[in-house]
C-alpha positions in Angstrom: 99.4 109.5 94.5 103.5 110.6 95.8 104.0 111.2 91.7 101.2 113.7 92.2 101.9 115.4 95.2 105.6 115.8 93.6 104.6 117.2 90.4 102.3 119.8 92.8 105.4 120.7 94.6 107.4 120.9 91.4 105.4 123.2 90.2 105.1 125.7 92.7 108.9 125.4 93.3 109.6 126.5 89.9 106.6 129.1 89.8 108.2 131.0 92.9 111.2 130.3 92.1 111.3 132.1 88.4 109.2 135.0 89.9 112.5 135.6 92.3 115.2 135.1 89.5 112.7 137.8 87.7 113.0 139.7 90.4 108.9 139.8 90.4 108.2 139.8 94.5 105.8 136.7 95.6 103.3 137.7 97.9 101.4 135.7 100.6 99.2 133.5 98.7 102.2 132.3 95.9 104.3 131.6 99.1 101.1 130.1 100.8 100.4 127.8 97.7 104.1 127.0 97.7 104.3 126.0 101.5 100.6 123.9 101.0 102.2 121.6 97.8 105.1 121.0 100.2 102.5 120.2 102.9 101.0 117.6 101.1 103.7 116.3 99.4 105.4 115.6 102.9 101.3 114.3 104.2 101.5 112.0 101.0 105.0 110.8 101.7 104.1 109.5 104.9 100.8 108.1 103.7 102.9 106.0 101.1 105.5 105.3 103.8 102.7 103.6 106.4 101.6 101.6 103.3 104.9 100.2 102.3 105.6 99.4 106.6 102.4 97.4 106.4 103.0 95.7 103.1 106.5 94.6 104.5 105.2 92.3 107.3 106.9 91.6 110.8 110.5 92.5 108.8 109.7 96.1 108.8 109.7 95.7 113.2 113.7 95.3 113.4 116.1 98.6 113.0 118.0 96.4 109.7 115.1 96.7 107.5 115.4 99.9 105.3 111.4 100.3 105.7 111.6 101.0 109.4 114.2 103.8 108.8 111.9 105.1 106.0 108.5 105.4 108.2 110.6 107.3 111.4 112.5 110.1 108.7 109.5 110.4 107.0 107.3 111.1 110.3 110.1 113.0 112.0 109.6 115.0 108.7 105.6 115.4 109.3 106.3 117.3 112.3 108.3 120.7 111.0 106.3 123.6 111.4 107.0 124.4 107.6 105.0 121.0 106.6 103.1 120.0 109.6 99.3 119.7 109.8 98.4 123.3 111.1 99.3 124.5 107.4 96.2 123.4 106.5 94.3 125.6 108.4 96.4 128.8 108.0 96.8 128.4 104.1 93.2 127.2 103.8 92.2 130.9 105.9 94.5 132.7 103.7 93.2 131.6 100.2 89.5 132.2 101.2 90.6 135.7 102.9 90.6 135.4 106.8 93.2 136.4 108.2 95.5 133.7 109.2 95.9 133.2 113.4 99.4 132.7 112.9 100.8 134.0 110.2 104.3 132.6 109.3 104.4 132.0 105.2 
């Protein structure tokens, strides 16, 4: 599932990221596709966080135990405008044409 989501974002990393040192301009829906891997690839990072909290038991409660630290970056992650859940709903309008409410690629 993350190894997934990381090849996705990968992918459209290096995609944009040759069309700039090609000097080839990215328009809306490469930089839309772009910001939706690194969407879910942050969404899938926390989903494999919460999993490893709850495999680690009452440890994972006190502020030693490297899986506490893990959830709270990853979450505090979730919440950037660049990755947060609304990205959803503006890429998704953008790849089937409506124009997005707010658009901020």
């Amino acid at each position: 599932m993350a190894q997934s989501a990381r090849s996705l974002l990968i992918e459209e990393t290096t995609r944009v990221w040759d069309m700039v040192q090609a000097g080839t301009p990215v328009n809306a829906e490469q930089r839309g596709l772009l910001r939706i891997a690194a969407t879910h690839a942050t969404t899938t990072a926390a989903s494999v966080a919460d999993r490893m909290y709850t495999a680690g038991g009452g440890t994972a409660l006190f502020a030693s135990s490297p899986l506490q630290r893990c959830l709270r970056d990853v979450h505090g992650i979730t919440q950037h405008f660049f990755v947060a859940p609304p990205t959803y709903e503006m890429i998704g309008k953008l790849l089937l044409g409506v124009e997005p409410d707010n658009f901020m690629l």
